[in-house]
C-alpha positions in Angstrom: 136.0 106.6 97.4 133.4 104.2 95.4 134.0 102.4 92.4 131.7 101.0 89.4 131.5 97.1 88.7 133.8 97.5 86.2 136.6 99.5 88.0 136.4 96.7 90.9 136.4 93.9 88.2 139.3 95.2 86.2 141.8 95.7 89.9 140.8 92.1 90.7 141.7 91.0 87.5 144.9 93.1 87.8 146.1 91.1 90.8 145.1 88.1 89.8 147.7 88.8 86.7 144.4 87.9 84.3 143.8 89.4 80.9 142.2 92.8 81.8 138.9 93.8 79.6 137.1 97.2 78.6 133.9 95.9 79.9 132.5 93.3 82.0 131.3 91.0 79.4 134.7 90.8 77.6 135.7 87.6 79.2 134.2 84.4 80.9 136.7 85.3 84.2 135.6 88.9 84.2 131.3 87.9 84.0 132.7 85.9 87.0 135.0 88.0 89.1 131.6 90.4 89.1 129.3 87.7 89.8 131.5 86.9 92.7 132.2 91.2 93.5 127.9 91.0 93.4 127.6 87.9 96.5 130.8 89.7 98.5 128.3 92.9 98.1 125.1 91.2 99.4 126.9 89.1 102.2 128.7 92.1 103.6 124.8 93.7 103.5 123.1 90.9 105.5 125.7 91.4 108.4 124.0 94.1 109.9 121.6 97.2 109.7 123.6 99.7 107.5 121.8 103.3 108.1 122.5 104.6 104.8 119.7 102.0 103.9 117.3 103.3 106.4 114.6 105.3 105.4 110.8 106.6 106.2 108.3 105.5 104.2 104.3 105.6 103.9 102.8 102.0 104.0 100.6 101.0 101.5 96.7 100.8 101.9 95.1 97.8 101.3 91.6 98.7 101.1 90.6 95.3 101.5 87.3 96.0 104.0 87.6 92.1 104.6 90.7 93.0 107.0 90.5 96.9 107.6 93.3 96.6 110.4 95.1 95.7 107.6 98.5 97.7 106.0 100.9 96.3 103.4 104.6 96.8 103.9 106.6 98.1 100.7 108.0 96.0 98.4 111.8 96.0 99.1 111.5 95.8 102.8 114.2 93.9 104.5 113.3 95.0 108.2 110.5 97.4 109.8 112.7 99.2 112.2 109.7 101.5 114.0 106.0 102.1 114.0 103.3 104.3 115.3 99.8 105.6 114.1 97.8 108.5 114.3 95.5 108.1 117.8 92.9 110.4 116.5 89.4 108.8 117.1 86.9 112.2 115.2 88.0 114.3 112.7 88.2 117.2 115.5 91.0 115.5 117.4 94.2 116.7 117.2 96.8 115.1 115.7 99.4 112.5 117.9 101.2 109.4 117.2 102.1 106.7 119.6 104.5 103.8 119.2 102.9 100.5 118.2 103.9 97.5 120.2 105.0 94.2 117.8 103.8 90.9 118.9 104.5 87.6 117.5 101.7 85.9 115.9 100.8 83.7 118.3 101.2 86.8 121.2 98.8 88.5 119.2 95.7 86.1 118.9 96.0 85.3 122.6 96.2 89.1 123.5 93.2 89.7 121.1 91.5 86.7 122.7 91.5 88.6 126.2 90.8 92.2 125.3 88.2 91.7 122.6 84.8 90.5 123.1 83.0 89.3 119.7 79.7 90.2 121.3 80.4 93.9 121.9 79.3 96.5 118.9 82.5 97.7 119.2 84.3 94.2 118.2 84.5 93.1 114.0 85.3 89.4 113.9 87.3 89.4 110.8 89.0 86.4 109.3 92.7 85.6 108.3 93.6 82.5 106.2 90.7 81.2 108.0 91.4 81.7 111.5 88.8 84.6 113.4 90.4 87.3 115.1 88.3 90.1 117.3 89.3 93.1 116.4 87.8 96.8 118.1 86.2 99.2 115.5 86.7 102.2 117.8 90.2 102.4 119.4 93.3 103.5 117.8 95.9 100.5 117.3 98.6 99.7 120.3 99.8 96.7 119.1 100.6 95.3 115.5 101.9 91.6 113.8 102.5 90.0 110.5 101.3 86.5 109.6 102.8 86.9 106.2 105.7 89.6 106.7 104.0 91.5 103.9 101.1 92.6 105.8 101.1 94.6 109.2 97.9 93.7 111.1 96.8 95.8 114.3 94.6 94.8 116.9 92.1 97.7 116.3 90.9 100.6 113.8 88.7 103.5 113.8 86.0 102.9 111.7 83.7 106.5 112.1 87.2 107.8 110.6 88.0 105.3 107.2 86.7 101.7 106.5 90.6 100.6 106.4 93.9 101.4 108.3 95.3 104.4 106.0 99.4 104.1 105.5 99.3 108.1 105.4 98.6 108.2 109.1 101.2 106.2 110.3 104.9 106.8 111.3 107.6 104.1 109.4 111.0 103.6 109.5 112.6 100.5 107.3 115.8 99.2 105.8 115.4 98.6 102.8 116.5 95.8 100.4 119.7 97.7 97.6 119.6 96.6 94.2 121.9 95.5 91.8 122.6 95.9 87.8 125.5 94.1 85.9 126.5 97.1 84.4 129.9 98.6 83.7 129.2 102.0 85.0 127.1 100.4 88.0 128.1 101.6 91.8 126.9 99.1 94.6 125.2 101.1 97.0 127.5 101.1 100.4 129.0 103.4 102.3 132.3 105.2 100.3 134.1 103.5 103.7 133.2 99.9 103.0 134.5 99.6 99.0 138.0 98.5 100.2 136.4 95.5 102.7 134.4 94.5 99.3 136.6 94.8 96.9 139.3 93.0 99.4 136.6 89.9 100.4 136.0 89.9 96.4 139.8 89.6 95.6 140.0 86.9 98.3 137.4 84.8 97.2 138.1 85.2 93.4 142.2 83.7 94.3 140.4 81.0 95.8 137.5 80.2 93.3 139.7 81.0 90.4 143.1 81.0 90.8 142.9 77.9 93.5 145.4 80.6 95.5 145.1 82.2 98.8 146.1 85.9 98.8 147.0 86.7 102.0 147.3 90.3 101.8 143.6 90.1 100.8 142.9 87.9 103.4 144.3 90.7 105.9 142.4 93.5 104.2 139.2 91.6 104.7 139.8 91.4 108.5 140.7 94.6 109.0 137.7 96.0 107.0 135.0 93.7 109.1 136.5 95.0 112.2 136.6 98.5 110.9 132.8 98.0 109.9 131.8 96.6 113.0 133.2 99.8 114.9 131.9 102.5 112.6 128.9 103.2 109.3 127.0 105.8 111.0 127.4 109.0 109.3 124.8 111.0 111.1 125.1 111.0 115.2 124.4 107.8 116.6 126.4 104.6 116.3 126.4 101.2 118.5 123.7 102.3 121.3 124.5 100.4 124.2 121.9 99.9 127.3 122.4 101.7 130.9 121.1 100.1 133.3 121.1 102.4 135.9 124.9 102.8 135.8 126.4 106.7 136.1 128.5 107.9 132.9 130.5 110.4 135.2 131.3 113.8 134.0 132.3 113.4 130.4 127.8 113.0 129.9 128.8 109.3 128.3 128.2 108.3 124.9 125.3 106.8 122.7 123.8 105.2 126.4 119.8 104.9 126.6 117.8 103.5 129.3 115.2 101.2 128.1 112.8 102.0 130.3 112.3 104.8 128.3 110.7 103.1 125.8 108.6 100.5 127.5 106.3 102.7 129.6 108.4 101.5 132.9 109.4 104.9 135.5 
């Protein structure tokens, strides 16, 4: 079951034997039992990937001809979880994706350094807070980085098809950032699952901050709800994905396994 702001204000209040409100800003205790319900909420979000924040999106253009291996990740962003673009080189090709490879920044210039000669036709020297990269006109992209994490920058582009990288021909998936309102009627956006581990982390922060009190039944909640989290939040097939190398799963077919050779080109 969820609950709004104010229903998860007014139970803290409740146990903390505090004068209960009608709304959020009816008290100094309750403006802070929410600010506290509001850090509880975006602590339990930075422990991990939740999918119900996952999403495909279309990355932005930046038609900035400047840098046209350029694309600009969406505002909100809080990790880019998967990436490929189109492979098409003329209009009459059909359409296919691959995955693009990441590289750290420094990765990336020396890769570019080795593969692209500023000579060729083929090869735009384009420049990034003033450092020259060599970057081919006439390839689809295989690799990708970010100097800024607000830009994606590939190592090539086709230029007979658009001056610029265009978002609508690549492939995204993201996590993206959840938002908040102090608002009575306001439901923090989690999983119906994980209310009691916030409300109980809340409650036991709230004793301490407020009340100078630990409430150890809270205290217990909390741990049960983390380990609870850790072993479940997928609603859709899927889960904790573990790696097999090479070992047999027997008959029952086992589990969420994947090899990861799969995914880097290795038989």
């Amino acid at each position: 079951m969820k609950y709004s702001l104010l229903e998860m204000t007014i139970d803290i209040l409740s146990d903390m034997d505090s004068d209960l409100v009608n709304a959020i800003g009816d008290s100094e205790e309750s403006e802070q039992v929410a600010r506290i319900i509001k850090s509880s909420f975006f602590e339990i979000i930075s422990r991990k990937d939740w999918p119900h924040l996952r999403k495909t999106v279309t990355l932005e253009n930046s038609n900035d001809t400047a840098i046209p291996n350029q694309l600009m990740i969406p505002e909100g962003t809080s990790k880019l979880e998967f990436l490929s673009y189109s492979q098409r080189v003329k209009e009459e090709d059909r359409a296919s994706f691959k995955e693009l490879k990441y590289l750290y920044p420094d990765e990336f210039i020396r890769k570019m350094n080795i593969i692209s000669n500023p000579d060729n036709d083929n090869v735009d020297t384009i420049s990034i807070n003033g450092t020259d990269l060599f970057i081919q006109n006439d390839v689809a992209p295989t690799y990708y980085t970010s100097f800024d994490d607000v830009s994606i920058i590939t190592d090539s582009y086709v230029e007979d098809l658009s001056t610029t990288l265009q978002g609508a021909s690549a492939q995204c998936v993201i996590y993206f950032e959840p938002s908040w309102a102090v608002e009575d009627d306001f439901v923090p956006d989690l999983p119906s699952e994980a209310f009691p581990l916030l409300i109980a982390e809340a409650k036991s922060i709230c004793f301490a901050r407020i009340k100078q009190q630990i409430d150890q039944k809270a205290e217990q909640q909390a741990i049960r709800g983390n380990i609870a989290m850790s072993q479940r939040g997928w609603a859709v097939k899927g889960g904790v994905r573990y790696p097999n190398y090479g070992r047999r799963s027997g008959k029952s077919g086992g589990g969420n396994h994947f090899n990861p050779r799969q995914y880097s080109g290795e038989s």
